[in-house]
C-alpha positions in Angstrom: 24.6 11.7 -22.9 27.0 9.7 -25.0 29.3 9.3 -22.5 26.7 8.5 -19.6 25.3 5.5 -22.1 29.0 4.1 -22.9 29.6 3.6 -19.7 26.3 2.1 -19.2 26.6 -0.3 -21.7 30.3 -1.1 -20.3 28.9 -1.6 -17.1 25.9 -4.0 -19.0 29.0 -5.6 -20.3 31.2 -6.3 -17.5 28.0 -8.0 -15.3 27.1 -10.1 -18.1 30.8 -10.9 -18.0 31.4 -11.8 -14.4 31.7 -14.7 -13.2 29.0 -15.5 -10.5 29.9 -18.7 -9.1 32.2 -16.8 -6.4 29.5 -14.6 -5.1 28.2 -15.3 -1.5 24.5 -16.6 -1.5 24.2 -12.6 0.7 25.7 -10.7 -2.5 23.3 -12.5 -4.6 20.5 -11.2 -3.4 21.7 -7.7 -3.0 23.2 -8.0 -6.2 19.8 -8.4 -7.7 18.2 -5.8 -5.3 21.1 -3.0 -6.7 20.4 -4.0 -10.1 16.4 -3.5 -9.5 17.1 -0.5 -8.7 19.3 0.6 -11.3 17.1 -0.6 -13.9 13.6 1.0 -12.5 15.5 4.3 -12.3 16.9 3.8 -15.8 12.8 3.2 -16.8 12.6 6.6 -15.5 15.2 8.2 -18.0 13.0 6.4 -21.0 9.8 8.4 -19.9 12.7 11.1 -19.7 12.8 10.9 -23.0 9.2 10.2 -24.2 8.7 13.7 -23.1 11.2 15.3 -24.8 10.5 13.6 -28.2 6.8 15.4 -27.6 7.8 18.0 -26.7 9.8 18.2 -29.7 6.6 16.9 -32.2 9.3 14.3 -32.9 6.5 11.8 -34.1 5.1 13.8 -36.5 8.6 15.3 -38.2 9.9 11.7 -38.6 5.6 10.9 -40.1 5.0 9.2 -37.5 1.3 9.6 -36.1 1.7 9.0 -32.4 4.0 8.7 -30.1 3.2 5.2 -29.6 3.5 4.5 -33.0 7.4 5.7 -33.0 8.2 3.6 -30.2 6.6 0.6 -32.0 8.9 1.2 -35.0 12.1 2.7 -33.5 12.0 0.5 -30.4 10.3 -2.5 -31.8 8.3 -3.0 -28.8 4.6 -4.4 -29.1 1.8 -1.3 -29.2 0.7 -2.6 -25.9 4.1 -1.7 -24.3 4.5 1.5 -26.5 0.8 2.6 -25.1 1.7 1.8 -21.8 5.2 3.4 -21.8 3.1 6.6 -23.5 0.7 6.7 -20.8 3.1 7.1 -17.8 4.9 9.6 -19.2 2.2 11.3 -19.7 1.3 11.4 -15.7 5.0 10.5 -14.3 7.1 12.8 -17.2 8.2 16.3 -16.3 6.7 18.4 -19.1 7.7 22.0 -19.7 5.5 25.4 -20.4 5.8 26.8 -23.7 8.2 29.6 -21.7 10.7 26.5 -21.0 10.0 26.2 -17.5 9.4 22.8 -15.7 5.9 21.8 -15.0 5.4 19.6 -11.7 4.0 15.7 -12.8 1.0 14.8 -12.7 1.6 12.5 -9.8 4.6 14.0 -8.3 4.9 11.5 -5.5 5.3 8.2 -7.8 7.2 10.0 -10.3 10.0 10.5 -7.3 9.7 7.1 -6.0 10.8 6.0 -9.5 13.5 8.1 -9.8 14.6 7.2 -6.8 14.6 3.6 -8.0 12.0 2.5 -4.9 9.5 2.0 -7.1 8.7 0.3 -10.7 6.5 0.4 -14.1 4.1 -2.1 -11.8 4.0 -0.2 -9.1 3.2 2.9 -11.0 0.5 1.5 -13.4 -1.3 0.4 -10.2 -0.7 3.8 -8.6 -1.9 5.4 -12.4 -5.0 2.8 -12.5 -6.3 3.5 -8.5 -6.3 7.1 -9.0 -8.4 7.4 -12.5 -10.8 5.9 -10.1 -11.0 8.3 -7.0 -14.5 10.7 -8.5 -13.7 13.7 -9.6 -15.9 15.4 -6.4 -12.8 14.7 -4.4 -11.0 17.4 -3.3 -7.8 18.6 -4.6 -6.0 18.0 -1.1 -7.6 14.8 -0.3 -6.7 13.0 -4.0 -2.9 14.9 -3.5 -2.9 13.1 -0.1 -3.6 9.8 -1.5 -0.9 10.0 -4.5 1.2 10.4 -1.7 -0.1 7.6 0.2 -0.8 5.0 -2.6 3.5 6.1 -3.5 5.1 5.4 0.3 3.2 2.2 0.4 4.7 1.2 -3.2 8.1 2.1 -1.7 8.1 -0.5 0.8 5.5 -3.0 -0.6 4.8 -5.2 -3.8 2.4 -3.9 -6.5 -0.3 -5.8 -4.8 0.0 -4.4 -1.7 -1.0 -0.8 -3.6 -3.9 -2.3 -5.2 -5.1 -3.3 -1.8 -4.2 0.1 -0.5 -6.0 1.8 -3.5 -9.2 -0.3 -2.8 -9.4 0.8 0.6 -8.1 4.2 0.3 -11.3 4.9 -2.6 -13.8 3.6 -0.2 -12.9 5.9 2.4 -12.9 8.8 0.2 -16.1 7.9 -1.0 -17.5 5.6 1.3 -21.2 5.8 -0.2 -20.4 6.0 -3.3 -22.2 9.4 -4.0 -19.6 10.9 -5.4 -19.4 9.9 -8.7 -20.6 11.9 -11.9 -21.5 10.3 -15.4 -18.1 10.4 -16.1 -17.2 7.9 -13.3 -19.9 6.1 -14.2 -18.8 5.5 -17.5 -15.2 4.6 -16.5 -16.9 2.0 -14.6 -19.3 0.4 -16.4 -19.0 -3.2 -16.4 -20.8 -6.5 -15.4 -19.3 -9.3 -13.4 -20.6 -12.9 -12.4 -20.4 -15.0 -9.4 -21.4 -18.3 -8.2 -24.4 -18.2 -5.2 -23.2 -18.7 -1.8 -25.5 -20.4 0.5 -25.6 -20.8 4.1 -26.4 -24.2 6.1 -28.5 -22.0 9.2 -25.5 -24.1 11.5 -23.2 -21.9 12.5 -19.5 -23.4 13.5 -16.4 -21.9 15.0 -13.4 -20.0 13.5 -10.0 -19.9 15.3 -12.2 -19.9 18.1 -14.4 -17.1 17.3 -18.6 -18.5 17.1 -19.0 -17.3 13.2 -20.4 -14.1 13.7 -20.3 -10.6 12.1 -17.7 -8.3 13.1 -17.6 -4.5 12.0 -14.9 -1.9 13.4 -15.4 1.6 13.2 -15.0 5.1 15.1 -17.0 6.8 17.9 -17.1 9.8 16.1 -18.8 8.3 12.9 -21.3 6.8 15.4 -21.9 10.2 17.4 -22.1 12.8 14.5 -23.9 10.2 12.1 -21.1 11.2 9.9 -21.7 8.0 7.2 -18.3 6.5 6.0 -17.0 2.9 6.5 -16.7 -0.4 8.6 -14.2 -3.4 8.1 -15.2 -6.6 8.5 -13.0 -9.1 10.1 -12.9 -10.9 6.6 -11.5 -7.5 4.9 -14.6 -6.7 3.4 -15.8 -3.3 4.0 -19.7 -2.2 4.8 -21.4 1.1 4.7 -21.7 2.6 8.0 -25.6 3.0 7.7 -26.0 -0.9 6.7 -23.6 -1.9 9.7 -26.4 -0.1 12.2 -28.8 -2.7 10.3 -26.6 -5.3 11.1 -26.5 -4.8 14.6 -30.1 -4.1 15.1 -30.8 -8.1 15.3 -27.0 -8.8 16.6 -25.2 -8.5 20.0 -22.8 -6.0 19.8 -19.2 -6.0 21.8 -17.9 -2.6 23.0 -14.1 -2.7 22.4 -12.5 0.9 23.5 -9.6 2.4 21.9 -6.8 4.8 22.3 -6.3 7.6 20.2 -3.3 5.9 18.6 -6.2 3.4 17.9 -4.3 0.3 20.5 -6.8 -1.3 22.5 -7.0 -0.8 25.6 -5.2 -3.1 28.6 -6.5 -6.2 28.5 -4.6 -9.1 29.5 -4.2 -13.0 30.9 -1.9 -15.9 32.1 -2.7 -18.3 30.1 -0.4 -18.5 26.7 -3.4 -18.6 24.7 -5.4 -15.5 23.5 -9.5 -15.2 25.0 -12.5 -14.8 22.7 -12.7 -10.9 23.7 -8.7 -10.1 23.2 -9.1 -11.7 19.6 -12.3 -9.1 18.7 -9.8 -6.7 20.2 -7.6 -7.4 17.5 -9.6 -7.8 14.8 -10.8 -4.1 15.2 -7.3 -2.6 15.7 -5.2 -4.6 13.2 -7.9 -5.1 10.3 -5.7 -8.1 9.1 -2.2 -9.3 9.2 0.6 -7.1 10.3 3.6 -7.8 8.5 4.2 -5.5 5.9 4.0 -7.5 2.3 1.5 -9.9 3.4 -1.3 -10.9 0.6 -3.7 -9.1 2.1 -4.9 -11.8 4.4 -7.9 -10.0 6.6 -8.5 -11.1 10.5 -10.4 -13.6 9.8 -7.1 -15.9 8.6 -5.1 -14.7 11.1 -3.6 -16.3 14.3 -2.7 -14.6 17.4 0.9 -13.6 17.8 2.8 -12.8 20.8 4.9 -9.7 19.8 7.8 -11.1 22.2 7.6 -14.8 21.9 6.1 -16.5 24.9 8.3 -19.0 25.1 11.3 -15.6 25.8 9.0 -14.0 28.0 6.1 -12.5 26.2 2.6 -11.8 28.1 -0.5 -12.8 26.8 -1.7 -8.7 27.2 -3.7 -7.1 24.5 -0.5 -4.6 23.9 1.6 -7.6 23.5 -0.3 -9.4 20.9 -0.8 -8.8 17.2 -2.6 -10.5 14.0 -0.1 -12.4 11.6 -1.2 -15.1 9.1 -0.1 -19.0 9.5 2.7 -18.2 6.3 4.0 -14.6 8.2 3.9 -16.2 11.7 5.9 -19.0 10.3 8.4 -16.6 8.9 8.6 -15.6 12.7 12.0 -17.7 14.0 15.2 -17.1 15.7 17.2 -18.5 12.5 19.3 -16.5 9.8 16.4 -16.1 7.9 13.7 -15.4 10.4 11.7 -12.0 10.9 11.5 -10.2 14.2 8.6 -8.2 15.9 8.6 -5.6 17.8 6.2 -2.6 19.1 6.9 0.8 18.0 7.6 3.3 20.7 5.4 6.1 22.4 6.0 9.3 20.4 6.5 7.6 17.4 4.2 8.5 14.6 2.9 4.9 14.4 3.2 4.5 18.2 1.9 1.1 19.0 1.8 -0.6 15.8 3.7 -3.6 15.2 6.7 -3.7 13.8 8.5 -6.4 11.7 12.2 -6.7 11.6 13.4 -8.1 7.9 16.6 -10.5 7.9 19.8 -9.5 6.9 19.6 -11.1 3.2 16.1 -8.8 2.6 17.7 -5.6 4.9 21.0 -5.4 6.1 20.0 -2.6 8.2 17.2 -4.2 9.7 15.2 -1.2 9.4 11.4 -1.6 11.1 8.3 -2.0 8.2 5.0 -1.6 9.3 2.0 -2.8 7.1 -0.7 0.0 6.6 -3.1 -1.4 4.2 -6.1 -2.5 6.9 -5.8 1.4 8.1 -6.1 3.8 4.9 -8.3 6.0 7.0 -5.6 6.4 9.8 -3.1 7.5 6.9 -5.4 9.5 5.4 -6.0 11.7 8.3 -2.2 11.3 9.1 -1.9 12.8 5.2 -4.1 15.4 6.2 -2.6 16.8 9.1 0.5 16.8 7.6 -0.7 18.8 4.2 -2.1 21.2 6.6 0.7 21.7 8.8 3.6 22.0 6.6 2.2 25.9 5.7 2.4 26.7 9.7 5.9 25.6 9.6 7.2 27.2 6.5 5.8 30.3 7.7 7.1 30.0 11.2 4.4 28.9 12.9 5.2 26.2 15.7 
């Protein structure tokens, strides 16, 4: 261990040393990217040894009377940090039995991604915070399918796109919020205010949508009365019961799917998208497409032409995707523009859309897809997969 940290602090050394000014503006950036990652990993070796000082009753031999209260005095870090260092190494640490053999973490999935250096203490707290919310009436599979989840999405996305995951993935495990026991209740407790909307009885137009209500969900919800959710094109999601009220007094538009969940062929000329392919959207892309985005639902999205117009691209429902006015101007044939693209058939997201970083954010120029507007589709996708892998291990095709 001596070693390992001598030549970590040499290496501390001769960066802080180096002169910078003949770096390329490329290097810089993957300069910092490499040293993210070196230093989320080396967050992973402190919970590393978090575990082994309790494991040791370290705190209490050296009178301490926590282990928060030995990293406040040996560390000289604030009791906030030492709490929060504590607390994910209590679900990301790798704890032993009292035979010396090595326990699994408590949330295996993030605890790799940090290790792996993909991931950091943001990501994880989020991670950590979503899933003391999922009720204790979920199942065992379904709450280790959405660890795994809630971890890929921090892999290739910011800690806000996992909060927005999380919100979304909770609903759809407990989309009537029955679930729950007094013990959820508790954790939940809480009052909030807001300031009173109220509406003119005018109705206007929005990116040349009439404002109107519009709720997506799944013919099978609808045929076995199965409950569960609806998006809204805003992002906001609605009880599947209260959408039915909805659309009691509304007129409802029939857009068909494939079981990939693409709308079906529907296509013009003109360069511009029609009322019906931009409800089309709205239903199968929930919100903006490229992977990163702030969340921004339909509603503040513009239609984009997968393969530019102006090279080409038709004006067909499987050409066109949602992207909002800051993605879709991020959309250029410069050094520092993103690409789109539609993935393949037989691909595991076959149809989805596709964003090609630059160079200076991937020198591989590896696809990303943004999945937060579908946690149900990964959910199932989680699902399968957790129920297949025992078929294959035994030999099953």
């Amino acid at each position: 261990m001596r070693e390992h940290l001598t030549a970590l602090d040499d290496a501390v050394s001769g960066l802080l040393d180096a002169d910078l000014s003949a770096v390329s503006d490329s290097d810089v950036v993957l300069i910092m990217q490499q040293l993210e990652k070196s230093v989320r990993r080396a967050g992973a070796v402190s919970l590393r040894l978090i575990v082994e000082s309790a494991e040791r009753s370290l705190p209490a031999t050296l009178g301490f009377n926590s282990p928060n209260k030995l990293l406040v005095e040996v560390l000289r870090v604030s009791a906030a940090d030492a709490s929060a260092r504590v607390a994910a190494a209590r679900d990301l640490g790798l704890f032993h039995t009292t035979s010396g053999e090595q326990m699994e973490a408590a949330l295996p999935e993030t605890a790799s991604a940090q290790r792996d250096g993909d991931i950091g203490a943001d990501h994880a707290r989020v991670i950590r915070k979503i899933m003391r919310k999922i009720p204790h009436a979920v199942t065992n599979a379904d709450v280790a399918s959405a660890e795994s989840i809630l971890a890929q999405c921090a892999r290739g996305g910011t800690p806000e796109d996992v909060e927005s995951a999380g919100h979304h993935l909770r609903a759809h495990l407990d989309p009537d919020g029955n679930l729950g026991d007094d013990r959820d209740r508790f954790r939940r407790r809480g009052v909030s205010l807001g300031r009173q909307d109220s509406e003119s009885g005018i109705l206007g137009r929005h990116r040349g949508l009439p404002v109107t209500v519009i709720v997506t969900t799944t013919l099978d919800q609808l045929e076995k009365d199965a409950g569960g959710v609806t998006t809204t094109a805003s992002g906001g999601l609605l009880p599947l019961g209260d959408a039915l009220k909805l659309a009691e007094r509304a007129h409802p538009v029939l857009v068909l799917f494939d079981h990939d969940g693409r709308p079906l062929h529907l296509g013009r000329r003109r360069r511009v998208a029609s009322t019906d392919q931009r409800r089309a959207l709205i239903g199968a892309e929930g919100g903006c497409t490229r992977p990163g985005c702030a969340a921004a639902p339909a509603s503040m999205c513009a239609v984009h032409h997968v393969l530019e117009w102006r090279n080409g691209g038709s004006t067909d429902i499987d050409s066109l995707t949602l992207a909002c006015d800051a993605c879709h101007a991020q959309v250029h044939d410069g050094p520092t523009g993103w690409a789109t693209t539609r993935a393949a058939a037989g691909d595991t997201y076959a149809g989805c859309t596709e964003w090609i970083p630059p160079p200076h954010i991937d020198p591989d120029g590896n696809p990303r897809i943004n999945h937060r507007h579908h946690a149900g589709e990964l959910i199932a996708r989680a699902r399968r997969k957790a129920r297949d892998r025992p078929r294959a291990e035994d030999g099953v095709p």
